[in-house]
C-alpha positions as CSV (number, residue, x, y, z in Angstrom):
1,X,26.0,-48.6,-72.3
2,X,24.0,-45.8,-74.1
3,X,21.5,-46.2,-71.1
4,X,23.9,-46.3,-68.1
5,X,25.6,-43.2,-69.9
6,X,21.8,-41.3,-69.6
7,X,22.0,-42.3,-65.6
8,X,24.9,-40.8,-65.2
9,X,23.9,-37.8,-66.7
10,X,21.1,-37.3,-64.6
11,X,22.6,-38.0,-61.3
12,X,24.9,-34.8,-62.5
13,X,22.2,-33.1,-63.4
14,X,20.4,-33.2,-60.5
15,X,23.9,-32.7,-58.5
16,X,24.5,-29.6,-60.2
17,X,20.9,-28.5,-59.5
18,X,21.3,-29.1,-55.6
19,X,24.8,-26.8,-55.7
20,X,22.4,-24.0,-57.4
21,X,19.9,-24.2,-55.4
22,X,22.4,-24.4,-52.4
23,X,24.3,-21.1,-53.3
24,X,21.0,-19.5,-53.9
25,X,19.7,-20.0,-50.4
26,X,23.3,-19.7,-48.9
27,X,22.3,-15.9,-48.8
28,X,19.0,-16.6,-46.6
29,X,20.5,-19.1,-44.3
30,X,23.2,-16.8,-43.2
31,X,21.0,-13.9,-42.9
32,X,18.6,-16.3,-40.5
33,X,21.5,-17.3,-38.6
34,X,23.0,-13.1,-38.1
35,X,19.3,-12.4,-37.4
36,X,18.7,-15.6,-34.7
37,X,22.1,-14.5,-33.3
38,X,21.9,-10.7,-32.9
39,X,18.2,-11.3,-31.5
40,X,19.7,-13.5,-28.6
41,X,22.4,-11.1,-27.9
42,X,20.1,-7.9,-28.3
43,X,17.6,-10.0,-26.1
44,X,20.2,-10.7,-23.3
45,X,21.1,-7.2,-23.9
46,X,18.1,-6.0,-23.2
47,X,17.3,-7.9,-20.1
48,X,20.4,-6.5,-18.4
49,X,19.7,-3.2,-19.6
50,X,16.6,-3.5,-17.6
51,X,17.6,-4.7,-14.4
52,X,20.1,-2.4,-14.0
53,X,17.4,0.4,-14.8
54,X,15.5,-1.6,-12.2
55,X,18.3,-0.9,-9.6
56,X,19.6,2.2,-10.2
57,X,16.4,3.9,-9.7
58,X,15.5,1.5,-6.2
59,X,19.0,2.7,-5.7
60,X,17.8,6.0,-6.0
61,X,14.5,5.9,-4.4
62,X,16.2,4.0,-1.4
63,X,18.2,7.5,-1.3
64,X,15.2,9.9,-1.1
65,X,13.5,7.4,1.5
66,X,16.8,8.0,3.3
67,X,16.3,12.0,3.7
68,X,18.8,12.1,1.0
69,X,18.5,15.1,-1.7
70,X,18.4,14.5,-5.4
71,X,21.7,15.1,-6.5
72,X,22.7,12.5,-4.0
73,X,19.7,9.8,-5.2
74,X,21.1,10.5,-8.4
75,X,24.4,9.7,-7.8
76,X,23.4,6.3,-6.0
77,X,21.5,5.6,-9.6
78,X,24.6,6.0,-11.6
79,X,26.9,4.3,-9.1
80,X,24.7,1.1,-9.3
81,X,24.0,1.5,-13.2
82,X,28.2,1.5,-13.6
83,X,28.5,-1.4,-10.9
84,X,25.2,-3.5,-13.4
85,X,28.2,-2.8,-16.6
86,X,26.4,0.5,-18.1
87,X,27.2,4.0,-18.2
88,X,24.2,6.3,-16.9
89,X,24.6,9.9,-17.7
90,X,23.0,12.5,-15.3
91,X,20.1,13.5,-17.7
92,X,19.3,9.6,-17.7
93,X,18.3,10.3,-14.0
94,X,15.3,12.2,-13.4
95,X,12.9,13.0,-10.5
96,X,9.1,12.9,-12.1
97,X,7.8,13.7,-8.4
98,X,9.1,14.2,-5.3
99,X,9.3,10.9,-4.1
100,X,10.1,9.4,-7.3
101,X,13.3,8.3,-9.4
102,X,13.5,7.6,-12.7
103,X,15.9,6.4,-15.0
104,X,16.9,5.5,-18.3
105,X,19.3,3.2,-19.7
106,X,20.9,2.7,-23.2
107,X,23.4,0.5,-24.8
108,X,24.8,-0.7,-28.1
109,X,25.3,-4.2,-28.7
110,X,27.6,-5.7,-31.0
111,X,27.0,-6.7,-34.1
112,X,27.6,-10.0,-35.7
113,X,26.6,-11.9,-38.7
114,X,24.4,-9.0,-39.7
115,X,27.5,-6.8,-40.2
116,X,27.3,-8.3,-43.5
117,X,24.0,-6.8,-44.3
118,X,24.1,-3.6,-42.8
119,X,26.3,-0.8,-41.4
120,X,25.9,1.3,-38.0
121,X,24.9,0.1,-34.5
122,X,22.1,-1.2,-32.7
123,X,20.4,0.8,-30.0
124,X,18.8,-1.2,-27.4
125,X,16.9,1.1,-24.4
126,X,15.2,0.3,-20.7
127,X,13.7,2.4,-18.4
128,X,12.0,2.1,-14.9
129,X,10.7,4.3,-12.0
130,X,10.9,3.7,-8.4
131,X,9.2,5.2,-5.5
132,X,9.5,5.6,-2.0
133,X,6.6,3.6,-0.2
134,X,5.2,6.2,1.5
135,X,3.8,7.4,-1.6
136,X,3.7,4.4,-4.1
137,X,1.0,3.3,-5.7
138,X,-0.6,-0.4,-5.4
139,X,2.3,-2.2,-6.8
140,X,3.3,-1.6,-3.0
141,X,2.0,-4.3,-1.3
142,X,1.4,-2.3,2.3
143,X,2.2,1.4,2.6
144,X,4.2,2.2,5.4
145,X,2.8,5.3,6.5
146,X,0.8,5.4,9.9
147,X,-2.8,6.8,9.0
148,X,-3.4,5.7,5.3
149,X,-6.7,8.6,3.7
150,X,-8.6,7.1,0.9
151,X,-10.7,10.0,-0.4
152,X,-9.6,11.1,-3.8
153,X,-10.7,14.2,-3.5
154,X,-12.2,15.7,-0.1
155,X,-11.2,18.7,1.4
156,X,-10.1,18.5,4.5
157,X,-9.2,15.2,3.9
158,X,-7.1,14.9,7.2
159,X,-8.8,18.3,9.6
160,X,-7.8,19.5,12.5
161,X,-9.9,22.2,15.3
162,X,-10.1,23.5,18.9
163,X,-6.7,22.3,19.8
164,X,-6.6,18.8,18.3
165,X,-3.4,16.9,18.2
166,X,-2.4,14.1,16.1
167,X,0.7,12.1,16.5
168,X,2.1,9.9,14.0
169,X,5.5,9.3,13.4
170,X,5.6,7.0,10.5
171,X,4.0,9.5,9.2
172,X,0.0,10.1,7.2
173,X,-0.6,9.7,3.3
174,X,-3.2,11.7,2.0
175,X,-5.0,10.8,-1.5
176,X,-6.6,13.7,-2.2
177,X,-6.0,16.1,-5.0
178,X,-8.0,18.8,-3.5
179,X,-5.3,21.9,-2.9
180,X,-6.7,22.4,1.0
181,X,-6.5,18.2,1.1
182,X,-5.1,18.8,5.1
183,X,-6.7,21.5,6.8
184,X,-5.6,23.0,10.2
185,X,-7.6,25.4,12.0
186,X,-7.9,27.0,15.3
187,X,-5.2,25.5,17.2
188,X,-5.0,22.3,16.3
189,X,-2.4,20.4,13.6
190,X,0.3,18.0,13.7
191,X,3.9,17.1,13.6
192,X,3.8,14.3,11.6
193,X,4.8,14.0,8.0
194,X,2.9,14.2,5.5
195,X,2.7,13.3,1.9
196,X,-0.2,15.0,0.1
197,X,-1.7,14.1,-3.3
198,X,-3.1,17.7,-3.3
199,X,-2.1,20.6,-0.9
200,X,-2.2,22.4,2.3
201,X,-3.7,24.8,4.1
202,X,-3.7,26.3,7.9
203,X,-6.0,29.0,9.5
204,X,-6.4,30.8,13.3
205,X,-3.0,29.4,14.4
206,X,-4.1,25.9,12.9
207,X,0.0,24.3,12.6
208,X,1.5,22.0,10.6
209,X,5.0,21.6,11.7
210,X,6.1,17.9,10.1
211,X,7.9,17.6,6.5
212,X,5.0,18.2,4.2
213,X,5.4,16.6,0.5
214,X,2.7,17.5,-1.8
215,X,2.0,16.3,-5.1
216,X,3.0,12.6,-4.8
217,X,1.2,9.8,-6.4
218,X,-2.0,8.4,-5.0
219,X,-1.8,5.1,-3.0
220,X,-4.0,2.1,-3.1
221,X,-6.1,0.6,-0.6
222,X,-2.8,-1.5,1.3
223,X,-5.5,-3.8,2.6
224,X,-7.9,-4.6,-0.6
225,X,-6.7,-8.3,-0.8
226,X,-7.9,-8.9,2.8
227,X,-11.3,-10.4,2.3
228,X,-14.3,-9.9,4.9
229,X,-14.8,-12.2,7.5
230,X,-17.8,-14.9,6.6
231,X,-20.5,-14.3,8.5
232,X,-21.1,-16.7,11.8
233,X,-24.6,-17.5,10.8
234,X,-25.7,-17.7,14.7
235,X,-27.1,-15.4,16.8
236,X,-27.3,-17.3,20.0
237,X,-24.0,-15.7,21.7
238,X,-25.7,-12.6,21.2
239,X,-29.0,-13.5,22.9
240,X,-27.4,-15.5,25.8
241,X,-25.3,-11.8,26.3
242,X,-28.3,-9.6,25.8
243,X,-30.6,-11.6,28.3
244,X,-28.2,-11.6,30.8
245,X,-26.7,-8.2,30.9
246,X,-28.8,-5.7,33.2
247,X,-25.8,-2.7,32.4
248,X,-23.8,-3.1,35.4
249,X,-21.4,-5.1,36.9
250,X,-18.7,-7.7,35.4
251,X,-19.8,-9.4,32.0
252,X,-17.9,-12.0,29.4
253,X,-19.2,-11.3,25.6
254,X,-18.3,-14.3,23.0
255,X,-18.0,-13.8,19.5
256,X,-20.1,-14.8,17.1
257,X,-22.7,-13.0,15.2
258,X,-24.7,-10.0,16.4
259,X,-28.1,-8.8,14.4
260,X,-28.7,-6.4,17.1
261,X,-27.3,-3.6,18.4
262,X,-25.3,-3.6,21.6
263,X,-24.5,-0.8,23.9
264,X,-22.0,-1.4,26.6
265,X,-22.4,0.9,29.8
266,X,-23.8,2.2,33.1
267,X,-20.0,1.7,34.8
268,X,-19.9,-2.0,33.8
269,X,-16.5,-4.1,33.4
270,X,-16.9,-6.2,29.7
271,X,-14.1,-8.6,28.8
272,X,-14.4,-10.2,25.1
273,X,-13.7,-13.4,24.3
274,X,-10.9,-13.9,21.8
275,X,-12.6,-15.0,18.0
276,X,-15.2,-12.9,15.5
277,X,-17.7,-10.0,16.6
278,X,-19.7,-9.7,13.1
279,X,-22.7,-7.2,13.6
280,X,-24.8,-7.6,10.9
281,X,-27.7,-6.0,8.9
282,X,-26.8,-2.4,10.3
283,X,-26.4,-3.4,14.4
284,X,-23.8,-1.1,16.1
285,X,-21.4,-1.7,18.9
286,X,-22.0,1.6,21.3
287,X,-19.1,1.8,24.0
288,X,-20.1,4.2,26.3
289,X,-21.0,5.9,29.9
290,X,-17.7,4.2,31.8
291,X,-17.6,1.3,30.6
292,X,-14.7,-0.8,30.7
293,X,-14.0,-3.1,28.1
294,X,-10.9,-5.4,27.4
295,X,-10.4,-8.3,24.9
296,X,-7.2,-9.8,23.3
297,X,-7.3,-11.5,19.8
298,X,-10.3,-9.5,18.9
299,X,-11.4,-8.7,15.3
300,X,-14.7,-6.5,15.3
301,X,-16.6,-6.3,11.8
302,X,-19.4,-4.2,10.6
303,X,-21.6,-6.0,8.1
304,X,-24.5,-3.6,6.3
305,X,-24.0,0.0,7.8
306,X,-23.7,-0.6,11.4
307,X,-20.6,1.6,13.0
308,X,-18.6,1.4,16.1
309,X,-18.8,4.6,18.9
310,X,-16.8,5.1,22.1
311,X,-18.6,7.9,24.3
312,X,-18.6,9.4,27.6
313,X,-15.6,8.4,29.6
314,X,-14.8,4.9,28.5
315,X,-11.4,2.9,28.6
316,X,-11.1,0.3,26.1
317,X,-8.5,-1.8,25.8
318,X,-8.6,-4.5,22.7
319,X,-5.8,-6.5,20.3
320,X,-6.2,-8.1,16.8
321,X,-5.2,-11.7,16.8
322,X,-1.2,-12.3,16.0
323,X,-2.8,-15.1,13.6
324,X,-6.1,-16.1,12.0
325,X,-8.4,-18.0,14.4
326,X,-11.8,-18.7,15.2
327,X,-12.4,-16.2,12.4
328,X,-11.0,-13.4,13.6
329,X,-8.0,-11.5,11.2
330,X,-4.6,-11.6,11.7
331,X,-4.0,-8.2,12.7
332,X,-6.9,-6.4,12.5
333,X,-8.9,-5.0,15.6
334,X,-11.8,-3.0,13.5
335,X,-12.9,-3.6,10.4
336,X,-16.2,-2.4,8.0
337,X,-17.9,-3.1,5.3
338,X,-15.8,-1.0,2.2
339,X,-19.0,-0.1,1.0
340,X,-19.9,1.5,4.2
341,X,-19.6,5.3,4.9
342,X,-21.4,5.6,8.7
343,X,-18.4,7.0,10.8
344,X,-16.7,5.5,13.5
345,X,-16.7,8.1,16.5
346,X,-14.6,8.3,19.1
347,X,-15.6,11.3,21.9
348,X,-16.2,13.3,25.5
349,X,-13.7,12.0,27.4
350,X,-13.0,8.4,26.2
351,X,-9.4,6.5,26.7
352,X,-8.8,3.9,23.6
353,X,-6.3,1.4,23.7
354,X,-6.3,-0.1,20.0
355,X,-3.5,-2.9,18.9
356,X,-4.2,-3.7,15.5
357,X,-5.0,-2.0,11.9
358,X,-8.2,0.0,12.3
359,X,-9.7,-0.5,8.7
360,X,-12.9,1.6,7.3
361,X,-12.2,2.3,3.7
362,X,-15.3,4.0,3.1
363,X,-15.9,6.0,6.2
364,X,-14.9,9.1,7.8
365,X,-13.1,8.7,11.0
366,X,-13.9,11.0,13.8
367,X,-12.5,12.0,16.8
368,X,-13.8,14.8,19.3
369,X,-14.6,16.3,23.0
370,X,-11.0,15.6,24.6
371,X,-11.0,12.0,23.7
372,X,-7.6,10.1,24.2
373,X,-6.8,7.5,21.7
374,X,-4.2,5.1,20.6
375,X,-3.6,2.7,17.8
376,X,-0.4,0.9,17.3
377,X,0.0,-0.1,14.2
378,X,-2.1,1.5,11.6
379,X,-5.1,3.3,10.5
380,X,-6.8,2.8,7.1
381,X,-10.0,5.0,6.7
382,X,-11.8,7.6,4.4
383,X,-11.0,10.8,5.6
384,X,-10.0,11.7,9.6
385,X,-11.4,15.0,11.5
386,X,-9.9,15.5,14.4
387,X,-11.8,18.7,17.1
388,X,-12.4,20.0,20.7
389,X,-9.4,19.3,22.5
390,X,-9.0,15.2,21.1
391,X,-5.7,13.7,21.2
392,X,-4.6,11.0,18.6
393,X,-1.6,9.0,18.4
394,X,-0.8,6.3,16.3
395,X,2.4,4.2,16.5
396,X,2.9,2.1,13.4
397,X,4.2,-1.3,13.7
398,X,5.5,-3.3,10.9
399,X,4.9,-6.4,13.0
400,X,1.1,-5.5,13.5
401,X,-0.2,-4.7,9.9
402,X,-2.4,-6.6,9.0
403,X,-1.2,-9.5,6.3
404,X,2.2,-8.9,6.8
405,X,4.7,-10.9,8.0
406,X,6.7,-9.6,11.0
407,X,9.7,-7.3,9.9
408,X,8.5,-7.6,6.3
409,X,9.3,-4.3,5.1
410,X,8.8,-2.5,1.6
411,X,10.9,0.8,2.0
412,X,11.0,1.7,-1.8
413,X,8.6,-0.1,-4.5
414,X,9.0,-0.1,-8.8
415,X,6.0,1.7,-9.9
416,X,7.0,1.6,-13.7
């Protein structure tokens, strides 16, 4: 009996020692469970802050790409914010640059089990920035701007003399900072848009007579994922071509690699073969003295310093591919090495039919002595000087960019 009594008295014991222990760490399990709770709910809070920061300030940017003002871009922002469940007051709604919306977004969540711990709310906050794509930055996949300039910081960046025209209604983005970045002199300008990193200047009746927007953000290369072509490794197309081509008459040229340089001339009619035209280790293409040359599903790449030049009254006529074949590009018609800075030059008297994205990221592009030239879709280079009486238009196309889908389209972009 004495010894059942002493069981008993232990199992009490040790009952009474689990109901302490219990309402000492009743304090700490409640507090975990009010802290596990308002985390999820400030979490969830915080998520829908930030998509409706997200679009409110598309919203807005989709305004300014529009041709809307700011007061109206801002009251798109706040009309999206109240239709994502939060109130967006007009300071929340700024305009960092001029193609740029930003806006801010805060809320207080309720507060549950925690209430018992502490007073006052919780502030939760989001915030995000939009952009038209004209002058986005990378996170824009493909700018949508005709002529795309690279150089941070040239002046002159896009030039214009004796007369020179260029046409471009999707308009030209210019990355430099320099404040004469587009320079227009003695005649010549354009009426295309522009959006400037850095600044304008005319001189001797030099115009500029497009909606100029200066001080928007840089872009980035819209072609840097495209990797160059691999390289043939065979020669003998070239040869066979070479051999046979006396500088008159009615020639075929296949693709396929080219170590030497080729001039095309003396009044002769040149078709190209759909496919690849790599000229390696420095060989140019020369295009010149009446020559005719046509080719559809064409990609021409520059491999090691070699260039491209249309001269003395030529009329070239070439596409990109729609799609990727015989390794060719989708949707590119000239392409060089981005390390490359020989210039392309297009002059005296030369008609040029281009259909495709004309791509030399390291190399001024320039155009001269009354030459006629037109590029639908796009035109990624360096820098552009445009002289003498040279007329330049370029159509872009959003079904002939190259990499992008057909009617794939990126009208405003999130930059923060």
């Amino acid at each position: 009996m004495i010894l059942a009594g002493k069981r008993r008295r232990a199992v009490w014991l040790r009952r009474g020692l689990v109901m302490v222990l219990a309402a000492l760490l009743m304090p700490v399990v409640v507090g975990a469970m009010a802290l596990a709770l308002d985390c999820g709910v400030m979490y969830l809070q915080r998520r829908q802050a930030q998509t409706a920061a997200d679009a409110a300030a598309l919203a807005g940017a989709y305004a300014l790409y529009n041709g809307s003002n700011f007061s109206v871009a801002q009251s798109a922002a706040i009309a999206v914010g109240s239709q994502n469940g939060f109130t967006i007051a007009d300071g929340d709604v700024t305009q960092p640059k001029s193609t740029q919306v930003a806006v801010q977004v805060t809320a207080t969540p309720p507060r549950f089990f925690s209430a018992l711990w502490g007073k006052g709310s919780l502030t939760i906050s989001a915030s995000a920035t939009a952009q038209t794509s004209s002058g986005s930055s990378s996170t824009t996949p493909y700018s949508t701007a005709a002529v795309v300039l690279l150089d941070p910081t040239a002046s002159g960046s896009l030039s214009f003399a004796g007369s020179a025209q260029l046409n471009a209604p999707a308009g030209v983005q210019v990355n430099s900072n320099s404040s004469s970045a587009v320079y227009a002199n003695n005649a010549g300008g354009t009426a295309a848009p522009l959006d400037v990193v850095g600044g304008t200047r005319t001189h001797a009746a030099g115009w500029l007579t497009g909606t100029i927007t200066t001080g928007v953000a840089s872009v980035g290369d819209p072609l840097s994922s495209i990797a160059a072509p691999s390289d043939p490794g065979s020669s003998t197309n070239q040869d066979s071509f070479i051999s046979k081509y006396p500088g008159w008459g009615s020639y075929t040229m296949q693709p396929g690699q080219y170590t030497r340089s080729v001039s095309l001339g003396n009044g002769g009619n040149f078709t190209m073969q759909p496919g690849l035209y790599y000229f390696k280790g420095g060989a140019n293409l020369t295009i010149a003295n009446g020559a005719t040359v046509t080719g559809s599903g064409v990609t021409i790449y520059m491999d090691g310093g070699g260039t491209i030049s249309f001269q003395g009254g030529t009329t070239t006529t070439l596409s990109a591919p729609s799609t990727s074949s015989n390794g060719a590009i989708q949707g590119i018609v000239y392409m060089q090495d981005r390390t490359v800075s020989t210039s392309p030059t297009f002059a005296n008297g030369t008609n040029v039919n281009l259909t495709g994205t004309f791509y030399a990221a390291a190399a001024p592009l320039t155009f001269a002595g009354g030459n006629n030239s037109n590029f639908a879709s796009q035109v990624v280079v360096d820098s552009m000087n445009l002289s003498n009486g040279t007329n330049v238009t370029v159509n872009y196309s959003s079904s002939k960019v190259a990499g992008k889908p057909s009617g794939y389209n990126y009208p405003v972009a999130l930059v923060k």
